[in-house]
VOPAGU-2260 file (C-alpha; in pm, 1 decimal, decimal comma):
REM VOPAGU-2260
SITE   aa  ch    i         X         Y         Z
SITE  UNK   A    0     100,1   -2485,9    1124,4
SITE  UNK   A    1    -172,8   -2255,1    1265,6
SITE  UNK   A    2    -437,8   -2421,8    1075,7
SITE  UNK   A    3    -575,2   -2624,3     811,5
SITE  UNK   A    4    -501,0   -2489,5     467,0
SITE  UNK   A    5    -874,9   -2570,8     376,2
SITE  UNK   A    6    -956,5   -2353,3     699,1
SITE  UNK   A    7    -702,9   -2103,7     581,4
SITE  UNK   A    8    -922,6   -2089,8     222,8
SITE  UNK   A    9   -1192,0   -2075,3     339,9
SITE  UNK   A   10   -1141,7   -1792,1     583,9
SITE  UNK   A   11    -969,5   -1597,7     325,2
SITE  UNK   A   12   -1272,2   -1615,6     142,2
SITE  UNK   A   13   -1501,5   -1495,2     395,5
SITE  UNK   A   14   -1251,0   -1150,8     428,6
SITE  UNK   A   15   -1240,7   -1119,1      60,6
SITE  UNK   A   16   -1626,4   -1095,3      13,1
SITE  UNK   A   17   -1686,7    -888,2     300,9
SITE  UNK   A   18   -1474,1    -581,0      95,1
SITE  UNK   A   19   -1715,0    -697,9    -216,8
SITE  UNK   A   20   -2056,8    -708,0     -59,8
SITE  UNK   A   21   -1991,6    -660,0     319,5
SITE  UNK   A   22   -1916,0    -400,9     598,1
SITE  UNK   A   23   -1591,1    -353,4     416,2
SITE  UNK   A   24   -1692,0    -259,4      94,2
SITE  UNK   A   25   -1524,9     127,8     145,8
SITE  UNK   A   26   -1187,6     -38,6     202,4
SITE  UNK   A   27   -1180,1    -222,2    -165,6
SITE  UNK   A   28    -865,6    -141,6    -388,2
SITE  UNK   A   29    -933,2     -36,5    -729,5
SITE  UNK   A   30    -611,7    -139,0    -816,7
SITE  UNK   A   31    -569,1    -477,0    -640,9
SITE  UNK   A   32    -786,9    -738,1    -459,6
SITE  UNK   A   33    -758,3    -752,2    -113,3
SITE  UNK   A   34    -924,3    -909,8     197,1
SITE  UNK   A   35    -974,5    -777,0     554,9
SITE  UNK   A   36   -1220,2    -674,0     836,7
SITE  UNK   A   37   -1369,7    -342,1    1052,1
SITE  UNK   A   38   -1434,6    -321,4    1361,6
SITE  UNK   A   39   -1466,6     -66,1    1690,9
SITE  UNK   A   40   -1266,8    -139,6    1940,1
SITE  UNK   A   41   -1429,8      25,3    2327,5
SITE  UNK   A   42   -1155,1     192,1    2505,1
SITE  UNK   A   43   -1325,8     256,4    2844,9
SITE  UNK   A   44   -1260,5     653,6    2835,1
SITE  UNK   A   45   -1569,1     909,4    2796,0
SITE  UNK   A   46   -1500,6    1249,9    2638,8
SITE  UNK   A   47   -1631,8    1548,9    2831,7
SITE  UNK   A   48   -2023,7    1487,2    2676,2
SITE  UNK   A   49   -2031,1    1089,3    2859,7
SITE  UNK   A   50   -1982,7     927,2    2486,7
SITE  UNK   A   51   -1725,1     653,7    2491,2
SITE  UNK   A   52   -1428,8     731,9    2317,2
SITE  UNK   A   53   -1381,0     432,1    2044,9
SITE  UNK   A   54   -1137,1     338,6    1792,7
SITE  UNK   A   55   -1237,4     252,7    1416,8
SITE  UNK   A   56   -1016,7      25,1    1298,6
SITE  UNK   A   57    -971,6    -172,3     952,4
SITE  UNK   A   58    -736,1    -471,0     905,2
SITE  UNK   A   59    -645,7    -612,5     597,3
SITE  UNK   A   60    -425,4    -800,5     363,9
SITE  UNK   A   61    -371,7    -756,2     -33,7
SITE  UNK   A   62    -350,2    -897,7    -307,4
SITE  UNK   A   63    -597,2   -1172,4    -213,4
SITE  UNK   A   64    -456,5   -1418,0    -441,5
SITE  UNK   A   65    -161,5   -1403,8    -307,0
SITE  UNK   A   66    -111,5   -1169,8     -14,4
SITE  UNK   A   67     216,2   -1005,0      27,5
SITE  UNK   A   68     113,4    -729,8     238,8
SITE  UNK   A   69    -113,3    -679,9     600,5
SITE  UNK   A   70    -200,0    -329,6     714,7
SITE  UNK   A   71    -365,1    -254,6    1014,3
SITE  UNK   A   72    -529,9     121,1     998,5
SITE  UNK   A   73    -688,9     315,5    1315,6
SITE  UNK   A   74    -850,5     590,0    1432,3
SITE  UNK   A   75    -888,5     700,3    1764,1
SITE  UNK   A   76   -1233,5     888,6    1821,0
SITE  UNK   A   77   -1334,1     785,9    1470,4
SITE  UNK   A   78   -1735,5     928,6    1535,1
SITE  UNK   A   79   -1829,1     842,0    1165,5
SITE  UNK   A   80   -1465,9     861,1    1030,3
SITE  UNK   A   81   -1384,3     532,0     896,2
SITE  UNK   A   82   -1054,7     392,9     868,1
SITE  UNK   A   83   -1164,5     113,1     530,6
SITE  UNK   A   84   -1071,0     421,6     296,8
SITE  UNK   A   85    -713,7     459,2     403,5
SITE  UNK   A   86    -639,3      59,7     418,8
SITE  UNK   A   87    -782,2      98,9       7,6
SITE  UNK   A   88    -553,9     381,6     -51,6
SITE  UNK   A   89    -257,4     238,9     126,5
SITE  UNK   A   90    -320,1    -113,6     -96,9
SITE  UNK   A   91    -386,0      85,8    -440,2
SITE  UNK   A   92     -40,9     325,3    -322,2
SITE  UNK   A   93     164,7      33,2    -323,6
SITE  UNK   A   94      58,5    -106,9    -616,3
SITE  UNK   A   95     110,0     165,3    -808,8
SITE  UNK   A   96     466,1     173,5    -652,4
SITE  UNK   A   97     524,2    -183,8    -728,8
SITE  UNK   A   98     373,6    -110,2   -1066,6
SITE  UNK   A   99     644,4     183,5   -1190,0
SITE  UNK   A  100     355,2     389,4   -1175,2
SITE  UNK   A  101     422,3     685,2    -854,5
SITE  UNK   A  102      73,1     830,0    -793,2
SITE  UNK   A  103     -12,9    1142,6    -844,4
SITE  UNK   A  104     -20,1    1391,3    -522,9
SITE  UNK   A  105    -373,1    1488,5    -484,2
């Protein structure tokens, strides 16, 4: 046991509402409810201009409920790219999958 299961809750909670009114709001499923977190991680390196080099990340786990599923998304050098977007289409992918319903190539 890792922790409490009212910590667990609780915790699960705070991820879930930070896709609904948080930092994480980009990285909300349409299709599913999910949970999860962004965040920059410093890597130490400088491109050729003196700017740090950082990595966007998102991590994540979906459906809320019930979660079946964690993915971890990054992007190295992300300079305004974010990497919330691809963690909500990688969660609405796979429930379309699960669902019978392929989606469409776009």
């Amino acid at each position: 046991v890792v922790m409490k299961e009212d910590t667990a809750r609780q915790l699960r909670g705070y991820l879930c509402s930070a896709l609904l009114s948080g930092t994480g709001a980009k990285a909300a499923p349409t299709l599913c409810t999910a949970g999860g977190k962004t965040a920059t991680a410093q890597t130490g390196r400088f491109d050729e201009n003196g700017n740090e080099i950082n990595i966007g990340w998102f991590c994540g786990f979906f459906p809320a409920e019930q979660p079946r599923y964690a993915v971890i998304v990054t992007i190295e050098n992300a300079n305004g790219y974010n990497a919330a977007p691809v963690f909500a289409a990688v969660a609405d992918g796979i429930t379309e999958l699960e669902n019978g319903q392929p989606r469409a190539e776009s």
